[in-house]
N, C-alpha and C positions, 0 to 999 in steps of 0.2 A: 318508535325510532328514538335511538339516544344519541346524542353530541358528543365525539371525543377528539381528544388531542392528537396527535402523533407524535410518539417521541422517539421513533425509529421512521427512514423510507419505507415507503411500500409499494410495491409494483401496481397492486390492486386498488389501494384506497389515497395516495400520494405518497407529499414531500413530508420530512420533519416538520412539526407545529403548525399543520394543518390542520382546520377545523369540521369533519367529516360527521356525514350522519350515516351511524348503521345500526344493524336492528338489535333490540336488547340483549337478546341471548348472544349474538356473535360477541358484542362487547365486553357483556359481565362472564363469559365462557372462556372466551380466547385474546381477545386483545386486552382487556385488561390484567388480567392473572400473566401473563405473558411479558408483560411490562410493555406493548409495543403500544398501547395508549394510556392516556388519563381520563378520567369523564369529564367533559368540557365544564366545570363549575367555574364559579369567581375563585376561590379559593387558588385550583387547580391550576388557572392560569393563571397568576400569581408564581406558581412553585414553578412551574414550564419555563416561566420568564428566565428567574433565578438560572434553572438549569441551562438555560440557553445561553445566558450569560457568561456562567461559569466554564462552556462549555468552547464559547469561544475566547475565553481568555489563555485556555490551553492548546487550541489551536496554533493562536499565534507564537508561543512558548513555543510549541512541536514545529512551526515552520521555520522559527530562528534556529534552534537547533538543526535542523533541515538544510537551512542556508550553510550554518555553518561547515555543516560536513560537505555540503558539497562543494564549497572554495576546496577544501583539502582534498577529495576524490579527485577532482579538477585537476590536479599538478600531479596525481600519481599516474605512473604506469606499471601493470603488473606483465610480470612472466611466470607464463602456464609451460611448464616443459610435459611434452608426447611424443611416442614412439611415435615415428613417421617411415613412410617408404622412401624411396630415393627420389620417385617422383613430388614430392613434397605433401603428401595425401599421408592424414592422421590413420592410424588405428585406434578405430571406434571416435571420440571424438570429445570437444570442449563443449561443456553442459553450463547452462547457470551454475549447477551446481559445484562444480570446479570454478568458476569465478568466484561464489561467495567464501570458498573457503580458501583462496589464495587472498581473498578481504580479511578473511579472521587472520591468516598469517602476518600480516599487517597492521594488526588490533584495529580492524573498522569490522563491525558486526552490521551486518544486512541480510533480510530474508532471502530465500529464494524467491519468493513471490516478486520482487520489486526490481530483481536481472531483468532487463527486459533484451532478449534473444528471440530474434526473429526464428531462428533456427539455429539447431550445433554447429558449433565450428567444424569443418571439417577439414583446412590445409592449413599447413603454417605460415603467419605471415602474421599484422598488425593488424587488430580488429578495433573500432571505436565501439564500446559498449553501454548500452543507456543503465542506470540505476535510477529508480523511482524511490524519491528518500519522503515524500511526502505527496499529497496529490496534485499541489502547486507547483512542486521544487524534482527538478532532475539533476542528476549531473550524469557526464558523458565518462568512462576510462577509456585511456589506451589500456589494450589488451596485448601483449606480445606474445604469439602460438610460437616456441621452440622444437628443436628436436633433442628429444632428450640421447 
């Protein structure tokens, strides 16, 4: 059995920088070549620390930047214009995907992953929409569904 680091999660063996015992061949096969551990040396933790370090000082970087977009998303409201029927019911419908690019019209870039929509829009009207800008940090849009 050999001692390693983690320097990814793992569902199976834990958290980041946990100190796990698995057997040689899994180690020197697949977690270490893999990069998802270190062999738990003095050395090794030593470099772990570093990376740990370094790792949360960009962190913090990424959630101010984080913060900061989200003051701004916070005061915008976008308009998404769709063909509607008269009853006010879209054809076909508002997607993350239509949010994030009424964001780029805007010059804010955000994945689609981070829209978070419960479901497509599907009538017009104002929708509050979450954006996941970091795993700490949301901000909410008005969304305004028109009829084009």
């Amino acid at each position: 059995m050999m001692k390693v680091i983690l320097m990814e999660d793992s569902v199976k063996l834990g958290k980041r920088g946990a100190v796990v015992e698995v057997k040689d061949g899994y180690a020197r096969n697949f977690l270490i070549p893999q990069g998802v551990a270190l062999e738990a040396t003095e050395t090794n933790m030593k470099v772990y620390e570093q990376h740990k370090k370094k790792n949360e000082r960009l962190n913090v970087k990424k959630k101010e930047q984080a913060q900061e977009l989200q003051k701004e998303l916070q005061k915008m409201s976008l308009t998404i214009a769709q063909e509607a029927k008269d009853d006010e019911e879209l054809f076909g419908s508002v997607t993350a995907g239509d949010v994030v690019a009424a964001l780029a019209r805007e010059n804010r870039q955000v994945s689609k992953e981070s829209v978070l929509l419960d479901e497509p829009i599907r009538k017009l009207g104002v929708y509050p929409v979450k954006v996941r800008l970091h795993p700490e940090v949301e901000a909410e849009i008005k969304v305004w569904v028109v009829k084009k």
